[in-house]
FIRO-865432 format. One line per field, with one value per residue (C-alpha): x, y, z. Coordinates in nm, 3 decimals, decimal comma. Last residue first. Layout:
! FIRO-865432
X	X/... $
Y	Y/... $
Z	Z/... $
***
This chain:
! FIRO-865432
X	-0,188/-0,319/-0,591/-0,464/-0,223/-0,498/-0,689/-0,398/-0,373/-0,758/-0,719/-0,413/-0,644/-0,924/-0,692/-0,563/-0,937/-1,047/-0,748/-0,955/-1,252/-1,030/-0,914/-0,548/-0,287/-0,008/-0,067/0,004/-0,015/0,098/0,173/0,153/0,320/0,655/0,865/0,766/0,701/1,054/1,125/1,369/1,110/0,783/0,977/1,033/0,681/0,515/0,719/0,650/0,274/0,334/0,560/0,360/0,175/0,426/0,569/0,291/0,118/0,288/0,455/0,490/0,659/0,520/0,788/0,877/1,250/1,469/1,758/1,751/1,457/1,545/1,788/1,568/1,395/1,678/1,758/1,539/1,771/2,078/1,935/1,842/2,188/2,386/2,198/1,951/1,946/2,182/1,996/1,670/1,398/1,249/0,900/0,987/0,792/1,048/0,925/1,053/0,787/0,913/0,686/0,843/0,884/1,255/1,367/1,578/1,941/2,185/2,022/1,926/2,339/2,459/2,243/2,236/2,170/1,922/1,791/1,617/1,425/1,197/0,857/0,720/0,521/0,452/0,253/-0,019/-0,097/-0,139/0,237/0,334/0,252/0,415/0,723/0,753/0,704/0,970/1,174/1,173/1,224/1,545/1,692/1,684/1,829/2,118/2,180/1,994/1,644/1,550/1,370/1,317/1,141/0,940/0,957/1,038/1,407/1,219/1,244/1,669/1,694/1,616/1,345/1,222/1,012/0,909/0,547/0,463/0,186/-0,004/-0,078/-0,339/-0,530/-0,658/-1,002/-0,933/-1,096/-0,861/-0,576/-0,565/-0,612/-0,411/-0,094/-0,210/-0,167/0,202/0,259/0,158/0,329/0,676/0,626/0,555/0,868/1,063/1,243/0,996/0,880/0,799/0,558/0,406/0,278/0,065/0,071/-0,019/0,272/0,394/0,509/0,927/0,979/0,873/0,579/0,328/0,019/-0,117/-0,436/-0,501/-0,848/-0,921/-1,147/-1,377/-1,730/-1,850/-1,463/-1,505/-1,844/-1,738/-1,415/-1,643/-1,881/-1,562/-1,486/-1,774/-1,792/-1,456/-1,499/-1,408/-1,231/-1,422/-1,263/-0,917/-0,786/-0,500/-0,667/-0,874/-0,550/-0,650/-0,961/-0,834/-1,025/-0,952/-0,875/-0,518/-0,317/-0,522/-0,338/-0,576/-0,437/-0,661/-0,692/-0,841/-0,819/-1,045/-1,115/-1,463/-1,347/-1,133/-1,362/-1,588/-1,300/-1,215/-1,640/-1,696/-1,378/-1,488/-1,826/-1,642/-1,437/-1,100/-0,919/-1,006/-0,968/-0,754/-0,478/-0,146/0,026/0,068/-0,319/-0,179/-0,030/-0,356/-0,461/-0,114/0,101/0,033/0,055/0,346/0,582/0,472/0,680/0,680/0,538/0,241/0,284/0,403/0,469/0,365/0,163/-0,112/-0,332/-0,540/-0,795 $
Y	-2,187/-2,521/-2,404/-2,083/-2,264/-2,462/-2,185/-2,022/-2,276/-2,270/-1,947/-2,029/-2,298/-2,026/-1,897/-2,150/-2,256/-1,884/-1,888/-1,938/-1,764/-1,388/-1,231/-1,255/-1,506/-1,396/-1,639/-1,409/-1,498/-1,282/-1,317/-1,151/-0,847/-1,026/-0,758/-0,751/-1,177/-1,207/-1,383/-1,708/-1,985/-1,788/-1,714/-2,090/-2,226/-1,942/-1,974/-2,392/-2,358/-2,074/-2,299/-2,581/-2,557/-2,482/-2,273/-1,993/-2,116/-1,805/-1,721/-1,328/-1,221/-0,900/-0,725/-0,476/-0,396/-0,417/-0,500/-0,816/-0,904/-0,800/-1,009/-1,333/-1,258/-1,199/-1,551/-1,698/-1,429/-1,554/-1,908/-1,876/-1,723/-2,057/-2,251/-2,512/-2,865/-2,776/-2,440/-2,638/-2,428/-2,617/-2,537/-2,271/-1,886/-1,693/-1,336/-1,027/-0,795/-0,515/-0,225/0,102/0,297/0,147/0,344/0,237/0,354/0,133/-0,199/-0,153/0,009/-0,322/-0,578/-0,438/-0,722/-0,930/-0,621/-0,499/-0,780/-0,615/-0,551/-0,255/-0,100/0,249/0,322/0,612/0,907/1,110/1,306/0,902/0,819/1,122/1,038/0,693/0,828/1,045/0,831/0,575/0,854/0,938/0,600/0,491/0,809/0,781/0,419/0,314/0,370/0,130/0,212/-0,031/0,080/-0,174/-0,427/-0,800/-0,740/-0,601/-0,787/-0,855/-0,493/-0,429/-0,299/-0,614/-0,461/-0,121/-0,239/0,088/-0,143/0,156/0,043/0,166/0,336/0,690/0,685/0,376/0,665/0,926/0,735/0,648/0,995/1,159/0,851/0,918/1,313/1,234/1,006/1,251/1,530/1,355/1,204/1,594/1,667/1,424/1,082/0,868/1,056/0,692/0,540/0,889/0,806/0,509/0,487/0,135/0,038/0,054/-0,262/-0,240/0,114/0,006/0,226/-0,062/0,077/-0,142/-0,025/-0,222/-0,339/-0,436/-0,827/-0,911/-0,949/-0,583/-0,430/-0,581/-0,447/-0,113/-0,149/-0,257/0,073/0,278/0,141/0,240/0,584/0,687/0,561/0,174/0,139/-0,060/0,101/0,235/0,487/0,693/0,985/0,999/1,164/1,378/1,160/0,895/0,579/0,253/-0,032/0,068/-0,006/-0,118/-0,372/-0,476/-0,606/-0,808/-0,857/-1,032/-1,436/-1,655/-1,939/-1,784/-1,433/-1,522/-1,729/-1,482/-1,235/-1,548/-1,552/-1,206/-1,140/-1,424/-1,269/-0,866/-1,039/-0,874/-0,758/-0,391/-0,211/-0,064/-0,381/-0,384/-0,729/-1,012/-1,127/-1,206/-1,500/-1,636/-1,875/-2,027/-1,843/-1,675/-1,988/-2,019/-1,703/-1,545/-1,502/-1,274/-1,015/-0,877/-0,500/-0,262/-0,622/-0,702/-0,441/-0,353/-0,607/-0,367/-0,561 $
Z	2,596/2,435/2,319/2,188/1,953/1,797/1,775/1,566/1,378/1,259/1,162/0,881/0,754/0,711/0,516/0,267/0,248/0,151/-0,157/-0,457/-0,318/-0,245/0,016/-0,080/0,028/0,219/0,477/0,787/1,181/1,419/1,804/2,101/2,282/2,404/2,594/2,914/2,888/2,843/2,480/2,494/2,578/2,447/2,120/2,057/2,171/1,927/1,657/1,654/1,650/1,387/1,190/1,147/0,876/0,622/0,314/0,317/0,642/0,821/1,185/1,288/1,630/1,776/1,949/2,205/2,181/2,533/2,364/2,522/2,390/2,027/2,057/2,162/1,837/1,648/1,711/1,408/1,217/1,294/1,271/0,913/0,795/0,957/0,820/0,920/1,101/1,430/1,462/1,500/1,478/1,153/1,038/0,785/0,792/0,989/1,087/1,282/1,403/1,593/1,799/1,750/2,053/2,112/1,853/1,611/1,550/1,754/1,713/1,319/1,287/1,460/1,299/0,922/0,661/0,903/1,072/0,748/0,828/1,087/0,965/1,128/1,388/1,452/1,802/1,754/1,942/1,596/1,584/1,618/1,308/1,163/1,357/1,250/0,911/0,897/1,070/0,774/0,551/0,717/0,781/0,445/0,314/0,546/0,434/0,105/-0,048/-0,346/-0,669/-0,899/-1,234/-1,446/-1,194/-1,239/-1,045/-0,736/-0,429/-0,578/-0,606/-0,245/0,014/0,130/0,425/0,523/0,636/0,805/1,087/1,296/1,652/1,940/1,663/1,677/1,555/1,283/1,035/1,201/1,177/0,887/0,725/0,908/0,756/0,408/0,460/0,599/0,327/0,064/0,211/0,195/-0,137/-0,287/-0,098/-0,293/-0,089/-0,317/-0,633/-0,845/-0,576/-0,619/-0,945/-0,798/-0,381/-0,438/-0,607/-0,241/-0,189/-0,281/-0,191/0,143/0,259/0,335/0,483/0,783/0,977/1,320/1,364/1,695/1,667/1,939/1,736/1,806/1,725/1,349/1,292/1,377/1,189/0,831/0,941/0,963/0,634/0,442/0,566/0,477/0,110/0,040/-0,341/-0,594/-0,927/-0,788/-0,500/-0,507/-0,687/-0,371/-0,204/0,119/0,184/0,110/-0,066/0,055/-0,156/-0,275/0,019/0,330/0,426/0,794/1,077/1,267/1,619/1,913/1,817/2,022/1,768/1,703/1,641/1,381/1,269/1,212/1,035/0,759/0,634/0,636/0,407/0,211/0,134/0,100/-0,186/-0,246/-0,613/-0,563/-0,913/-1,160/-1,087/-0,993/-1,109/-0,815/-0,944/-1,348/-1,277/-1,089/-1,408/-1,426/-1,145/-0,866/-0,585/-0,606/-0,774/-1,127/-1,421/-1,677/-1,451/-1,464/-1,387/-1,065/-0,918/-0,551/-0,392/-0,530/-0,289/-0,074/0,138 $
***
């Protein structure tokens, strides 16, 4: 739903597919860039193919309670959206909110994007967080994002702004705990494992559900590098750690990579530990991408057939 979370502006150059006519899309925008038609349209077949859950960026395109100056032109109040989660639960799906709070996608927390690791960031987040959780009504799972925090993710901004050892861990905690202060499960994106194995395995709490991702088609280690299996085996790590985890697959570079995710994580993954799975295109909810998506759907049915 949310989408101002890319670029703080229009970048000079866009990455596949925003670029030409789309360029413009990864920018922030003053209003909600997601059609409620398509929306309708990729949720139903959700539901139709036998999938149970969608998780939802909310970002920019809801309006908080605590913070309406965070919303844009367009933006869902309260109301609206717990009619949208009502309809979702009817057809099968849960809705699980995401907010992204890595420095990197969270243009849509606007000035305050800019005051990270300040009290005034604090007691926005924490405010943000209430709020969520009281329109999902105390969700089983809360998704921080907290991904791709790093100069190189934001070399196109205006201002990069990257959190680093001690403070890295503390406002990541900080959040974790807020989440949790509702009765709710934090859940993340994992790759800051991939640059810090032995502090992410000796610092994280086992409470917060994992979701390491690999979006190629090849699980070979014998046919990719040396840097790609390390972190296709984090999921089997993360097993043996005793970390719950959500794996994610994608369409965004190939079509069979959540077929082959699945069958690779089911092998090495204890079924204790192995929560489900998560499919992402990272194409917004928009006409020009519905295909794309409903592609993306359409795997995962394939995937629960054969289960």
């Amino acid at each position: 739903m949310g989408t101002n979370m890319w670029n703080d502006s229009v970048p000079e150059s866009g990455w596949e597919p925003y670029v030409g006519e789309y360029r413009h899309l990864i920018g922030a925008a003053d209003h909600v860039r997601f059609d409620e038609k398509v929306w309708r349209s990729l949720t139903a077949h959700m539901a139709e193919v036998g999938m149970n859950m969608v998780v939802i960026d909310l970002g920019e395109a809801v309006r908080y309670p605590s913070h309406p100056e965070l919303s844009v032109k367009g933006s869902w109040d309260a109301g609206r959206l717990r009619e949208e989660l009502t309809r979702l639960r009817a057809i099968g799906l849960e809705p699980i909110p995401k907010l992204n709070f890595s420095a990197t996608h969270d243009i849509w927390l606007k000035e305050y994007a800019r005051k990270v690791a300040t009290p005034e960031y604090y007691r926005v987040c924490a405010d943000v967080i209430r709020d969520v959780c009281e329109m999902f009504d105390s969700p089983r799972l809360m998704h921080l994002g907290y991904d791709e925090e790093s100069y190189e993710h934001q070399k196109s901004f205006r201002l990069c702004v990257t959190r680093q050892g001690e403070l890295w861990w503390h406002d990541f905690l900080f959040l974790a705990k807020e989440v949790e202060r509702h009765g709710v499960r934090p859940w993340i994106w994992s790759d800051y494992v991939w640059q810090h194995r032995e502090e992410f395995f000796r610092r994280m709490p086992r409470s917060v559900m994992q979701s390491n991702w690999h979006y190629d088609g090849e699980f070979d280690f014998f046919k990719i590098s040396k840097s790609r299996a390390a972190r296709i085996r984090i999921y089997e790590d993360f097993d043996k750690a005793g970390f719950d985890q959500i794996p994610t697959g994608s369409n965004w570079a190939c079509d069979t990579n959540f077929a082959s995710t699945v069958k690779y994580c089911r092998r090495v993954c204890s079924p204790e530990h192995l929560k489900g799975f998560l499919m992402t295109t990272w194409h917004f909810t928009l006409p020009q991408w519905e295909k794309k998506n409903l592609e993306a759907i359409d795997q995962v049915g394939e995937v629960i057939r054969m289960l």
